[in-house]
N, C-alpha and C positions, 0 to 999 in steps of 0.2 A: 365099478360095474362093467368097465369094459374090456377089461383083461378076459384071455379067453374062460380063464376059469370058472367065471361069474355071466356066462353068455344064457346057459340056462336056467336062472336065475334072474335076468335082464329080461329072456323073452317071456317069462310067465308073466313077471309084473306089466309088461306092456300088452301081453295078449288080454290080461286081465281088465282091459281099458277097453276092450271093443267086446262090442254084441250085435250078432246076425242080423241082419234087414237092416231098412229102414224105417228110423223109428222118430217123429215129430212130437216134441214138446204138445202139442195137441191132443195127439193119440192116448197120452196116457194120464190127461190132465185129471185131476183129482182123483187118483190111483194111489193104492200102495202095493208095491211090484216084488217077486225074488224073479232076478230073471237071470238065463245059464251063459255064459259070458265065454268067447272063442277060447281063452283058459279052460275051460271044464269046471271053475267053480261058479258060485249064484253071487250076484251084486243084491243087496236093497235097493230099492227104487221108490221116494214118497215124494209122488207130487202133490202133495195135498197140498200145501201151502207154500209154491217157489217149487224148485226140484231138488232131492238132496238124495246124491247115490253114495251110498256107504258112508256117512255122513259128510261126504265135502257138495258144498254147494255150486250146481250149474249157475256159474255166473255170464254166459254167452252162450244161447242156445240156436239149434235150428239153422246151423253153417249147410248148406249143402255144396257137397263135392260130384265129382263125374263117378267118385263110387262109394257111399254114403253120404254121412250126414256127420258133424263134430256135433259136440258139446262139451263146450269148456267150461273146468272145475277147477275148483281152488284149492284143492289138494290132489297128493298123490292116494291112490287108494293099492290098498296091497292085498293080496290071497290071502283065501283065511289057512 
């Protein structure tokens, strides 16, 4: 993936992992979400039971940083 050829290709999948604001495990607690992702396509979001975005589950949530927030999953998720 890191050969130049595959750089646009590298930055979709990682663009595909963030979405605008800030957004707390709280906010959207027993939610089921499509929400538009700095990629341009929609993630799922069900927290209804735990949180499960495109199906890999938040297994560490609620990191905040000096410019958002992580939440770490157990899978990679990819563009549809």
């Amino acid at each position: 993936m890191l050969k130049p050829e595959n750089i646009d290709t590298l930055i979709s999948i990682l663009t595909y992992h963030v979405i605008p604001g800030k957004v707390m495990s709280g906010d959207i607690a027993g939610q089921m979400l499509m929400v538009e992702t700095v990629q341009g396509g929609s993630v799922s979001i069900d927290a209804t039971n735990g949180v499960m975005i495109d199906g890999a589950n938040v297994i560490q949530a609620d990191i905040e940083t000096s410019n958002g927030v992580i939440h770490v999953i157990d899978a990679v998720i990819l563009p549809k």
